[in-house]
C-alpha positions, 0 to 999 in steps of 0.5 A, a space after each residue: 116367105 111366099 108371096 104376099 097379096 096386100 089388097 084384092 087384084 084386078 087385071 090391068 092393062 100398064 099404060 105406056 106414056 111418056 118418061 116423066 110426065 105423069 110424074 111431073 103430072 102428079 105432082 103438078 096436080 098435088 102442088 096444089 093441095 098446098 094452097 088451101 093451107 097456104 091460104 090458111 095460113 096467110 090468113 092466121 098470120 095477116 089476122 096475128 099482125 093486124 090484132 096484135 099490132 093493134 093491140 100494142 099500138 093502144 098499150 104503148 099509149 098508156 101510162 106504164 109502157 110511156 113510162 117504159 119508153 122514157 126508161 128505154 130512152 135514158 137507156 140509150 144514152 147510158 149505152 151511148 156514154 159520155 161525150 166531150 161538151 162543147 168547148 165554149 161553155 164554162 160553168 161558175 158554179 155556187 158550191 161549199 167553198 163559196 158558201 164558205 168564202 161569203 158566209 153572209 145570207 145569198 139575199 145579200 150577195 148583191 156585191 158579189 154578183 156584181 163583181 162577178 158581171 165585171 169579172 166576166 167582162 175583164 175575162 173576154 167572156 162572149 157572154 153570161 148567163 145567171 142562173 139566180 133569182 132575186 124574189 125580194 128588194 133588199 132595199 129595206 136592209 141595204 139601200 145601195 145593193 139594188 141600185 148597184 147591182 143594176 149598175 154593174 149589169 148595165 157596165 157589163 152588159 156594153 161588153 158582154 150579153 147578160 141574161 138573167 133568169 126568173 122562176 116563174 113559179 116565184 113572185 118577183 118585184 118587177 120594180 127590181 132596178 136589176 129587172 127593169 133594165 134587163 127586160 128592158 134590153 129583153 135579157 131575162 128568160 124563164 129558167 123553169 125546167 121540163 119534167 117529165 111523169 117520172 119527174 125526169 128532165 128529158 125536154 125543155 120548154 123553150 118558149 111560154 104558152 102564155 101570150 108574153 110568149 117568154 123565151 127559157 133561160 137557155 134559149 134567151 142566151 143562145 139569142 144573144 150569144 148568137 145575135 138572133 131575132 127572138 123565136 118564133 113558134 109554126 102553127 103546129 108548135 112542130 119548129 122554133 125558128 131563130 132567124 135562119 136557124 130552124 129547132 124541132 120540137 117534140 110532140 108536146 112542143 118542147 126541145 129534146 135535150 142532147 145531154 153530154 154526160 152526167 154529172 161534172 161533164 162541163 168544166 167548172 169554177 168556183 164562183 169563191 175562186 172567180 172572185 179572188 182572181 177579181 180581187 187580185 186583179 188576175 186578168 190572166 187567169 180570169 180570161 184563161 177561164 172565159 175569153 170567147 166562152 159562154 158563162 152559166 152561173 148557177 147554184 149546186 144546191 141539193 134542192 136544184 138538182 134533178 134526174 136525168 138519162 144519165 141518173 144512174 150513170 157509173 153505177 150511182 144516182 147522179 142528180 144534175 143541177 139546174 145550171 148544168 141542165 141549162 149548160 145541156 139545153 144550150 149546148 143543144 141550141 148552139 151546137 145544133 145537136 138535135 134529137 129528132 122524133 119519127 113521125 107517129 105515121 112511121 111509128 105506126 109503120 115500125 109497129 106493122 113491119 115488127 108484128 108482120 116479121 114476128 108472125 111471118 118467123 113463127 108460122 115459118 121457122 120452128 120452134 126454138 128457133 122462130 123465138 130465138 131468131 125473134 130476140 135477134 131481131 129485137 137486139 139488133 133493133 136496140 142497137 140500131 135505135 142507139 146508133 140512130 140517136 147518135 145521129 140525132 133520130 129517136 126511134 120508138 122501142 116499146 111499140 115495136 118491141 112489145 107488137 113483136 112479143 104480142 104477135 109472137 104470142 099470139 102467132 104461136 097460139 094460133 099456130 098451136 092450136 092450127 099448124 102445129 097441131 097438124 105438125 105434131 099429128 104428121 110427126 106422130 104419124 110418119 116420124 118413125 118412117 121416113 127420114 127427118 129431111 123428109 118428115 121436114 119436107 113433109 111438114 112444109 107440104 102440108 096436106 096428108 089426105 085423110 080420105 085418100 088420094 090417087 097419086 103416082 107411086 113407086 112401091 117397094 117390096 122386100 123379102 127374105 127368101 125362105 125365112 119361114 123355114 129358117 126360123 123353124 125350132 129357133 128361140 123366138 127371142 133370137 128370132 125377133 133380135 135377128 129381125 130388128 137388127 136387120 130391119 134397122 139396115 134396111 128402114 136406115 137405107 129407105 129412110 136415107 132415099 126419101 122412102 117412106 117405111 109403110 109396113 112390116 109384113 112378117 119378114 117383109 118390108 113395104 116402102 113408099 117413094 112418092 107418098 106422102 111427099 112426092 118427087 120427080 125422081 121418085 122411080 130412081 130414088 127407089 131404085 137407088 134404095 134396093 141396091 144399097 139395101 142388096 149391098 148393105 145385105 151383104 155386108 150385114 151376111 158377112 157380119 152374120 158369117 163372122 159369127 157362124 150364122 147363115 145368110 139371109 137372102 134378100 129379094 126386091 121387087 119394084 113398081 111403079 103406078 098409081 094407087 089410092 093413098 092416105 089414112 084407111 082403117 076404122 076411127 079407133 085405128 088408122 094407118 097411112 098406106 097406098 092400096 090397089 093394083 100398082 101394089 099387088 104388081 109390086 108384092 108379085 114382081 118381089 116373088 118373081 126373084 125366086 124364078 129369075 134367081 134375082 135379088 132385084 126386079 122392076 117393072 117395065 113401068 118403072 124401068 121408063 122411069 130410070 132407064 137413062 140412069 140406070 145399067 138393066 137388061 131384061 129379065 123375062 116376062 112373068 105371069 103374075 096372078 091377077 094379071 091378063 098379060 104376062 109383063 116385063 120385068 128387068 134386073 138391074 145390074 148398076 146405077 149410073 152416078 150423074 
């Protein structure tokens, strides 16, 4: 085809200037396009993490997420697994086969307990604890079982700390001899556990609110087994203190138990086989039970047992009973295996990290990965709140994890309706046309000026030499086959240089290096771009030739300058393109190839762009339409690889 002219002309005058520095200037000066949005963006993110953290903050403190906390809590210990107790509590416990050993009612079981006290005593036990309360005299019925029991106690007692433990929620007679002497020795402790909404038992109240201020069944016996002064609670109800030893408490005042597994977890006797070894005067096999060892006492009633975290451990609902739950608590106290929770002040801290990284992910990284990299952080989260528990710190799950997933939702809507908008526009618009590294880059430049901008260019024209004529008498099909095949070439060489694809003008291509996203080394871009395209012309003619068909010959022109580049046209059609005299210079410099028998020329401007990279003589000098002063024009013969 002739030449072409994209835009009325008018006579310039090229300035010489320094190599790179308006480039370096332009891009300086559109680096700071950028920061509008930037702002915005900042902004939209800021006002995602302060609403949606918010947000989450007062959610978690309602019912169902505390309900969801607790569950995330039992979760942790399911994950975490069973653990080997401590080797200094052993459990006597009531089960069917001392049922069956003693078929009289338990209110008359006073003989049996006694035994018991002496058993542990002829044992070496460091010290007993019965889990049983006696809500009645049996004094009516049996005249001697009160008095004898209370005997038994204070025998054992000279050898071995007892405690007993009393329901609160019961009326007891406090004239009970048993009683008498064990409150009188301060051996009694309430054995009412904690629970917890879901009627779980996660904590234990270890001292009354009540000005008796009683201590609980376990935190009594770790007294006397520890030979400690009686607790005494701070102000805050934040710390019990047993002499030197310090027990933090929750929010609510209450111990968190360190449960060691489920069901069965502590060694256990029957009481039935406790009794015939006493009964026998088995002092071996009683002390291979209990010397230097804690004893609980308790029943494994249905109606005393209770959901823990480990309720649903192997698979199946595991009740714990009452005496193992105080087995847990006690172990707790003695092996000082202590759950910590984080101070709400760090709480509300986690909340704004978590709602500040999941808004930073969705206004930074795009869809998919923002929200798969979104779950990454909440698993590696989870796996960390299970790794701190095993070191005694209870970390918050549901107020982070449900800012994270707040925030992320909110960010994406903000970022739909803003950013992404403006993405999916850019990518409509340039998709075609420039390669995905640079529709990436363009996206992450961020402003497209609709009105226009003026901003340093290097404009690319290309032409097939005498295509008109070729095309004369030919099939158009053929005619538009042959075309695309050879646009695909050449849009694939401009695409791979950072170009961008503006027109199609017949035969002809126009390309932009330096809009919409500009470079430092935009010139040498372009000038890499037209010798890959001659050679991958060549390479397309031999193609051409191996199926009998006639070469098309290239020709290249390059310019580069500043030109008013954005969205021109009407509201109903607008099209992204650079118009004024660095393109008409262009277009001309394209044509001139016909009187200089080229395939390549660029201007003197562009050739101070990349005249330390390149290997270029001089052409001539061309009078180009339009232009006062004849201009220099440089064929260039190779590109140094550096």
């Amino acid at each position: 085809m002739g030449s072409r002219v994209a835009t009325p002309t008018s006579t310039i005058s090229p300035k010489t200037q320094p190599e790179g520095s308006l480039a370096q200037a332009e891009i300086s000066r559109q680096g700071k396009r950028p920061l509008r949005r930037q702002r915005l963006v900042l902004a939209l993110a800021i006002g995602a993490t302060l609403i949606s953290g918010a947000v989450a903050w007062v959610l978690s403190s309602t019912s169902l997420f505390q309900l969801l906390e607790l569950k995330t809590y039992d979760l942790r210990f399911l994950l975490r697994g069973k653990e080997s107790p401590p080797q200094n509590i052993v459990l006597v416990t009531i089960d069917d086969q001392t049922e069956r050993t003693f078929p009289e009612p338990r209110i008359f079981w006073h003989p049996h307990y006694a035994a018991l006290f002496r058993a542990a005593a002829a044992g070496g036990a460091r010290a007993l604890g019965l889990d049983v309360s006696f809500a009645m005299s049996v004094q009516e019925w049996e005249p001697d079982m009160d008095r004898e029991l209370a005997a038994a106690f204070a025998e054992a007692s000279v050898s071995v700390p007892i405690v007993l433990a009393f329901d609160t929620l019961q009326t007891t007679q406090e004239g009970l001899p048993l009683y008498l002497l064990a409150n009188a020795q301060g051996a009694m402790g309430f054995a009412n556990l904690t629970l917890d909404r879901d009627g779980f038992v996660r904590r234990q109240q270890l001292q009354s609110g009540d000005s008796d201020a009683w201590e609980s069944f376990a935190a009594r016996l770790a007294a006397v087994t520890l030979n400690l002064p009686r607790g005494s609670l701070d102000s805050q109800h934040r710390l019990l203190r047993f002499g030197a030893r310090t027990i933090p408490l929750d929010s609510a005042g209450f111990l968190l138990i360190h449960y060691w597994g489920p069901a069965g977890t502590f060694p256990a006797v029957s009481m039935g086989d406790v009794l015939a070894a006493m009964k026998k005067a088995d002092t071996a096999q009683l002390q291979d039970w209990f010397r230097g060892k804690i004893v609980l006492v308790g029943t494994l009633d249905p109606s005393d047992r209770h959901p823990t975290p480990f309720y649903l451990a192997a698979g199946n609902q595991q009740l714990l009973s009452g005496v193992e739950i105080h087995a847990n608590v006690l172990g707790t106290l003695l092996e000082q295996r202590f759950l910590r929770e984080v101070p709400r002040s760090l709480t509300a801290g986690l909340v704004l990290v978590a709602s500040a990284l999941a808004a930073f992910l969705i206004f930074r990284i795009r869809f998919p990965l923002a929200p798969v990299l979104m779950l990454v952080v909440v698993f590696l989260y989870l796996v960390l709140t299970v790794l701190s528990m095993r070191s005694g710190l209870v970390l918050p799950v549901t107020p982070p994890v449900l800012s994270i997933a707040l925030t992320g939702l909110v960010s994406y809507g903000a970022h739909s309706l803003t950013e992404g908008r403006r993405a999916r526009l850019l990518q409509e618009v340039f998709g075609r046309y420039v390669s995905g590294e640079v529709a990436e880059e363009l996206l992450n430049y961020g402003e497209i000026a609709l009105g226009g901008t003026q901003q340093l260019v290097t404009v690319m024209f290309s032409d097939l030499r005498n295509y008109t004529d070729h095309c004369h008498g030919r099939d158009p099909q053929v005619i538009v086959t042959e075309l695309n095949e050879y646009f695909t070439e050449m849009t694939t060489e401009i695409k791979a240089h950072g170009g961008m694809v503006n027109k199609f003008i017949g035969d002809g291509i126009m390309a932009l290096f330096g809009a919409p996203v500009p470079h430092p080394d935009d010139a040498r871009r372009a000038v890499a771009c037209a010798l890959s395209m001659v050679a991958s012309n060549e390479e397309f003619n031999r193609r051409r030739a191996e199926r009998g068909l006639k070469p098309l010959v290239i020709g290249i022109g390059l310019h580069t300058g500043e030109a008013v580049v954005g969205n021109i046209g009407a509201p109903e059609k607008m099209e992204y393109t650079a118009i004024g005299d660095t393109v008409n210079i262009a277009s001309r410099i394209e044509g001139e190839n016909k009187n200089f028998r080229t395939q390549l020329l660029i201007s003197e401007e562009t050739y101070k762009y990349v005249r330390d990279d390149t290997v270029a003589e001089l052409a001539g000098e061309a009078q180009l339409k339009g232009i006062s002063k004849p201009i220099a024009v440089y064929k260039v013969l190779k590109l140094n690889r550096g």
